[in-house]
C-alpha positions as CSV (number, residue, x, y, z in Angstrom):
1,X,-10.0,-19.0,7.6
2,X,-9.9,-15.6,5.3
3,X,-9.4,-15.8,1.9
4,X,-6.0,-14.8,1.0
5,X,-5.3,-11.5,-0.3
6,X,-4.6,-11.6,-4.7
7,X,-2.9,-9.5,-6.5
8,X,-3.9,-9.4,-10.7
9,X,-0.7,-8.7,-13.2
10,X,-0.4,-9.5,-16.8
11,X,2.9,-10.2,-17.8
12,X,4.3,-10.9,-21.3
13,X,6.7,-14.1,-21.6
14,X,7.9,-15.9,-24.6
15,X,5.1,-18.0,-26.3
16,X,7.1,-21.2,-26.3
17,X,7.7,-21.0,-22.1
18,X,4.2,-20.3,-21.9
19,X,3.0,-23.0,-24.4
20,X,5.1,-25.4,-21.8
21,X,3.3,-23.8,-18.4
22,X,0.1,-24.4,-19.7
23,X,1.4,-28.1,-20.8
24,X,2.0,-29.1,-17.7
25,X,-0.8,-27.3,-15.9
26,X,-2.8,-29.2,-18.1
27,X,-1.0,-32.3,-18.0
28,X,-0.7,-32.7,-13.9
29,X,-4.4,-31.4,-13.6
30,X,-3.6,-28.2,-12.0
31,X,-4.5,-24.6,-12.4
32,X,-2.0,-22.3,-14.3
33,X,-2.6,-19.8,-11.6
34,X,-1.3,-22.7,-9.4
35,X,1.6,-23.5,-11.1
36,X,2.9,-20.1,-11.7
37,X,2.4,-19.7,-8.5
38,X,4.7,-22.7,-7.1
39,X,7.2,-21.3,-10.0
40,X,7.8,-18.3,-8.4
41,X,7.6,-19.5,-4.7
42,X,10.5,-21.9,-5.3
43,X,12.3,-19.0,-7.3
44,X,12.1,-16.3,-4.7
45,X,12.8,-18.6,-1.6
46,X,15.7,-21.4,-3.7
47,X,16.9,-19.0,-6.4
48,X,17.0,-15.6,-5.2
49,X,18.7,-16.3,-1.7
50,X,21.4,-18.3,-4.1
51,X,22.2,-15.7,-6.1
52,X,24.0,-14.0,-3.0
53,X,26.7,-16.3,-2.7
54,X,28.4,-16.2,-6.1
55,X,30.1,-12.5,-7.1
56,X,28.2,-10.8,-9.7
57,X,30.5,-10.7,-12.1
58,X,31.1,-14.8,-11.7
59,X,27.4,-14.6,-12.5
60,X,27.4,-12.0,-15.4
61,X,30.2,-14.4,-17.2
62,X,28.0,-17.3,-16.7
63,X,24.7,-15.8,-18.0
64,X,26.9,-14.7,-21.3
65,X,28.2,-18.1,-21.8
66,X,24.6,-19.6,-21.3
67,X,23.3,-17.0,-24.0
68,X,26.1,-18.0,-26.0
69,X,25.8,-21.4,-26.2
70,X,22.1,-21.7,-26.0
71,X,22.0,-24.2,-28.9
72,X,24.6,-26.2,-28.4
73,X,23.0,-26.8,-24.5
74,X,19.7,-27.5,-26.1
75,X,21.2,-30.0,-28.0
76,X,22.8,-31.4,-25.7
77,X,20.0,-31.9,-23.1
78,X,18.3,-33.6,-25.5
């Protein structure tokens, strides 16, 4: 079977996301290039076909009132 076809990017993400990826790469004794991935495998084919069935603008007021209350839903997942 071929080897599958890579493409190399370099994004930029905010150090304490990446701090976690690389925590649980490390910690379930897989590759970051593995886990990202699986990230974005279940994003593009759960999260992306999702995003179609609420309005925009339902989503828009939701994303505001996440960014809003970004402490208070820290908190309160701990």
């Amino acid at each position: 079977m071929p080897a599958a076809t890579t493409k190399k990017f370099t994004p930029e993400i905010d150090a304490h996301l990446y701090d976690e990826f690389v925590a649980v790469a490390e910690r379930n004794g897989q590759t970051k290039r593995h886990v990202l991935e699986e990230a974005l495998r279940f994003y593009l084919r759960n999260v992306v076909p999702s995003q179609h069935l609420v309005r925009p603008e339902v989503m828009d007021a939701f994303e505001q009132s996440v960014d809003r209350n970004r402490d208070l839903l820290q908190r309160l997942a701990k």
